[in-house]
PAVEX-327412 format. One line per field, with one value per residue (C-alpha): x, y, z; residue in one letter. Coordinates in steps of 0.25 Angstrom, whole numbers. Layout:
REM PAVEX-327412
u	X|...
v	Y|...
w	Z|...
residuo	a|...
This chain:
REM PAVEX-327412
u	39|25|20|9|1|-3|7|3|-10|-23|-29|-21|-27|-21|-11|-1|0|1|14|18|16|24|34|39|38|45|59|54|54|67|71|62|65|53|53|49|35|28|18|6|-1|-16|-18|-26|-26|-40|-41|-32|-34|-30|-22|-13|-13|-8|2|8|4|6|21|22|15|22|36|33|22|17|26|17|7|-5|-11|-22|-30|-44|-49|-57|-51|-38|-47|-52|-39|-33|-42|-43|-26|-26|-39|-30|-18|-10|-6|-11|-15|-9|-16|-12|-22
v	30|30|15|14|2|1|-3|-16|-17|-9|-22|-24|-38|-49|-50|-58|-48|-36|-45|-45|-32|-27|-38|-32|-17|-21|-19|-4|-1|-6|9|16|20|20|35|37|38|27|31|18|24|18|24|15|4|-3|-13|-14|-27|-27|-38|-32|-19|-26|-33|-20|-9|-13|-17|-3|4|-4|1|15|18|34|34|24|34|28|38|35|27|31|18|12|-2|4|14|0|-8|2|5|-9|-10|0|-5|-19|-8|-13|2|15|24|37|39|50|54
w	-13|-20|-21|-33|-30|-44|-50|-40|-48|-47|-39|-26|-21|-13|-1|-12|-22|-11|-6|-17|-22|-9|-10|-24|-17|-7|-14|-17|-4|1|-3|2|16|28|28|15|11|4|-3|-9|-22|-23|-36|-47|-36|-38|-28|-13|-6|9|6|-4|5|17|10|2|9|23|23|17|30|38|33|28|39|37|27|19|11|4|-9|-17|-8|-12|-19|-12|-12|-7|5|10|10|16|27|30|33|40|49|51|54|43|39|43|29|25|14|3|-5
residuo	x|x|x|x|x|x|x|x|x|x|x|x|x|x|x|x|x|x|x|x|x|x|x|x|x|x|x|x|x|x|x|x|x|x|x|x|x|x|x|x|x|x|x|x|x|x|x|x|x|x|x|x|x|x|x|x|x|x|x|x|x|x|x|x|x|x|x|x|x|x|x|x|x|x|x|x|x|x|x|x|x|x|x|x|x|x|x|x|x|x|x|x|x|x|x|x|x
């Protein structure tokens, strides 16, 4: 499954809209079974807040662990927000470039 945060927006800001960015996702992945590789596309995403991060991207490590793939993690914003969960150990990155 290939999860394109754009279609979330380009500005990713706030732990209310990252709950309930995930909240609506959420159904999506009833489906899709733990062994299957989950893959978060950064592409045209502008700005990644911490907050928004932790409340979409860490229920999504937490159920897919090494299955959970991150592409596209280049901008700056997203390198930060990222490096900063996994410092807090809120995921561990496996980044596909």
């Amino acid at each position: 499954m290939i999860v394109e945060l754009k279609k979330f927006g380009t500005t990713l800001i706030s732990r209310q809209s990252g709950k309930e960015a995930f909240a609506v996702f959420a159904l999506n992945l009833k489906v899709v079974p733990k062994s299957e590789k989950v893959i978060v596309d950064f592409t045209d995403v502008i700005t990644f807040s911490p907050s928004w991060g932790d409340e979409f991207i860490t229920p999504l490590y937490e159920k897919y662990k090494d299955n959970l793939i991150l592409k596209n993690t280049k901008n700056p914003s997203v390198e930060a927000t990222l490096k900063l969960l996994e410092k807090i150990g809120a995921i561990t990155m496996n980044n596909e470039q």
